[in-house]
C-alpha positions as a Markdown table, in Angstrom:
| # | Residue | x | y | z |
|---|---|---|---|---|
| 1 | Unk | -94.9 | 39.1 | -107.2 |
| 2 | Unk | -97.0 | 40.2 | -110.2 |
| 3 | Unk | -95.2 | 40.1 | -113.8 |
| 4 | Unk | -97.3 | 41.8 | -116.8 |
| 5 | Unk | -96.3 | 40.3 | -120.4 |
| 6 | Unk | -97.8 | 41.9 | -123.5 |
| 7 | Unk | -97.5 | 39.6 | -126.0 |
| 8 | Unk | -99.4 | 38.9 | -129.4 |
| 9 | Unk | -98.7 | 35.1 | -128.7 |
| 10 | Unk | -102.4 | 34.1 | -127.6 |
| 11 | Unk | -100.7 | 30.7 | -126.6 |
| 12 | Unk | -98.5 | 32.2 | -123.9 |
| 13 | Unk | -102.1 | 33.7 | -122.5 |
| 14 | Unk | -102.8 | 30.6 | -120.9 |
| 15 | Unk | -100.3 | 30.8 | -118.1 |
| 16 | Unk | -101.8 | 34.1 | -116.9 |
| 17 | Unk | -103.9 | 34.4 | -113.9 |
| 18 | Unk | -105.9 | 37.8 | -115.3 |
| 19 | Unk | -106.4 | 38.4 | -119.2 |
| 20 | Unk | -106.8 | 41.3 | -120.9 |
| 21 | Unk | -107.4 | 41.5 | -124.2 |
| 22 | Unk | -107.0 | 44.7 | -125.9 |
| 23 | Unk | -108.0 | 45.9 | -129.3 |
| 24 | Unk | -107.3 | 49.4 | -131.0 |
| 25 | Unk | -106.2 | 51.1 | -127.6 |
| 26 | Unk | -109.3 | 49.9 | -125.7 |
| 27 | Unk | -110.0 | 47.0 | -123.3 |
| 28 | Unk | -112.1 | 44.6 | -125.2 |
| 29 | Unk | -112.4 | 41.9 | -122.4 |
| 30 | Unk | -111.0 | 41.1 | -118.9 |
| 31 | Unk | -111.2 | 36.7 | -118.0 |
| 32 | Unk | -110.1 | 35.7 | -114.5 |
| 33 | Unk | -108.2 | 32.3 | -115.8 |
| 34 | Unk | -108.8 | 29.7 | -112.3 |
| 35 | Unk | -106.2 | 27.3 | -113.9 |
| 36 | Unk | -103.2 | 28.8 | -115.6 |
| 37 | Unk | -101.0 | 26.5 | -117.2 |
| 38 | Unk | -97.6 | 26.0 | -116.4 |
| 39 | Unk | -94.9 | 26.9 | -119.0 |
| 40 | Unk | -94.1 | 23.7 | -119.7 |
| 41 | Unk | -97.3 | 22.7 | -120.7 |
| 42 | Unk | -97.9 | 25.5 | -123.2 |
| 43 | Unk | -97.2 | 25.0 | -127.0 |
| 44 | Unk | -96.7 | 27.4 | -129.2 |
């Protein structure tokens, strides 16, 4: 299953597998996260 969030949140980021970060219209980084954190570990 893949699920793609947009989100300004930078806190919810952490549960993702694959970053993106994008900044007027164009791809200003990609991260490969190895530990994504589960929901109910994330505050924001």
């Amino acid at each position: 299953m893949t699920v793609v969030m947009i989100t300004h949140n930078s806190a919810l980021a952490d549960m993702g597998q694959k970053i993106i970060r994008v900044k007027s219209g164009q791809i200003e980084s990609v991260k490969l996260n190895e530990h994504p954190k589960n929901i109910e570990d994330i505050e924001y």
